[in-house]
C-alpha positions in Angstrom: 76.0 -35.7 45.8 72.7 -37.2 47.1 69.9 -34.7 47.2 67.4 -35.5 50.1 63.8 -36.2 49.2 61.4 -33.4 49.6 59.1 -34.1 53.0 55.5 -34.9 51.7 53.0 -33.3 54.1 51.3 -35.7 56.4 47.6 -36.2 55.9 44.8 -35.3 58.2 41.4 -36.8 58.3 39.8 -33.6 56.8 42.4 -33.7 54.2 41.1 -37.3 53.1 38.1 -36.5 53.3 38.2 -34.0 50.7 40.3 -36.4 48.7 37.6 -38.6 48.9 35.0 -36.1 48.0 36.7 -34.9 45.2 37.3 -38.4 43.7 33.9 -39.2 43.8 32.6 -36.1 42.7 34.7 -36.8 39.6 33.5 -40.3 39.4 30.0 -38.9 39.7 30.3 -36.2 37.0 31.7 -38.7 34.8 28.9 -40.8 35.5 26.6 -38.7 35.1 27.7 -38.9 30.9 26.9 -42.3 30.3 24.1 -43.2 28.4 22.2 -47.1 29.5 20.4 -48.6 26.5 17.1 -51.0 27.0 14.7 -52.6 24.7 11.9 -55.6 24.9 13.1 -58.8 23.5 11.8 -58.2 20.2 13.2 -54.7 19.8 9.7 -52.8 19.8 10.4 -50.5 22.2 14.0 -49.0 23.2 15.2 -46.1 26.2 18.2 -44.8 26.6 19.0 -43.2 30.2 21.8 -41.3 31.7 23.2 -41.9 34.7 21.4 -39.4 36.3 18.4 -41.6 36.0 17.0 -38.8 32.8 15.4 -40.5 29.5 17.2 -39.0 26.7 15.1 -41.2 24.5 12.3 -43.2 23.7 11.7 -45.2 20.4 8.2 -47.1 20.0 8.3 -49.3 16.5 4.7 -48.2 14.4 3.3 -51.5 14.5 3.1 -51.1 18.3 0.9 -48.4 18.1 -2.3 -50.1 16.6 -1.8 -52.4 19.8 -4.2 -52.1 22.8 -3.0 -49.0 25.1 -3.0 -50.9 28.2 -0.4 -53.3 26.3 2.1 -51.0 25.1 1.9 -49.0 28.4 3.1 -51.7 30.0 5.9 -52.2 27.6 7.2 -49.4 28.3 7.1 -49.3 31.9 9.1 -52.4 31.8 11.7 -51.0 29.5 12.5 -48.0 31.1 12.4 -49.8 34.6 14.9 -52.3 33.0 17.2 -49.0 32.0 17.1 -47.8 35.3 17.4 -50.7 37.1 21.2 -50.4 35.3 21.9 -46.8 36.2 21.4 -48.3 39.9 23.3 -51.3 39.6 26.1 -49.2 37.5 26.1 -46.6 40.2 26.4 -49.5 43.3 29.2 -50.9 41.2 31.3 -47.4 40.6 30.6 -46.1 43.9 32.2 -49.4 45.5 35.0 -49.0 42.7 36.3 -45.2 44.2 35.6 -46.4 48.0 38.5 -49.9 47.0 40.4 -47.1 45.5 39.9 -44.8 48.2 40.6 -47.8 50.2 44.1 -48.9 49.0 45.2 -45.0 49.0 44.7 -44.6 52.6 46.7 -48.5 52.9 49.4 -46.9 50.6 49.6 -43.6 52.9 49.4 -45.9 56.0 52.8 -47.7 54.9 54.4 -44.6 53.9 54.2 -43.2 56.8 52.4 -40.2 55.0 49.1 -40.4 57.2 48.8 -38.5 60.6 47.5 -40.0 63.4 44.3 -38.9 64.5 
């Protein structure tokens, strides 16, 4: 014999949006472990950041530091701009990844009839 399919539950709003919420938390947490590497052209100076926008680390090479101040500040400020500028344009690019996924879900529930009307 034939056994019937189980009913799936339809889907509120409320219940998507914790869906939602709990796939980008995830996506954030996850995130949040990644490490973003900089350095100037020649190497002098390297960051790493996380993706919650932290320094873990900052490198200067010796020779640097006989340098005028004013030189190697600026360096620097344009290295760890550079490593942030990638958490931001990492974090644009994985929160538009969940929302397409989040997208195609609620197309998927849509068809299957799975979504209440609201």
């Amino acid at each position: 014999m034939f056994r019937k399919k189980p009913k799936m539950k339809k889907l509120t709003e409320e219940d998507l949006v914790r869906i939602y919420t709990a796939q980008l938390n995830q996506a954030k947490a996850e995130f949040a472990a990644k490490e973003f590497h900089a350095e100037n052209e020649d190497g002098s100076v390297k960051v790493i950041a996380n993706g919650k926008r932290v320094l873990k680390s900052l490198v200067i090479a010796p020779e640097l530091l006989s340098q005028k101040k004013e030189n190697v500040e600026e360096l620097i400020v344009n290295v760890v701009n550079q490593s942030l500028y990638m958490v931001r344009e990492a974090n644009c690019q994985l929160t538009s990844e969940v929302k397409s996924i989040f997208e195609s879900n609620i197309k998927q529930l849509e068809k299957s009839g799975r979504l209440k009307a609201g």
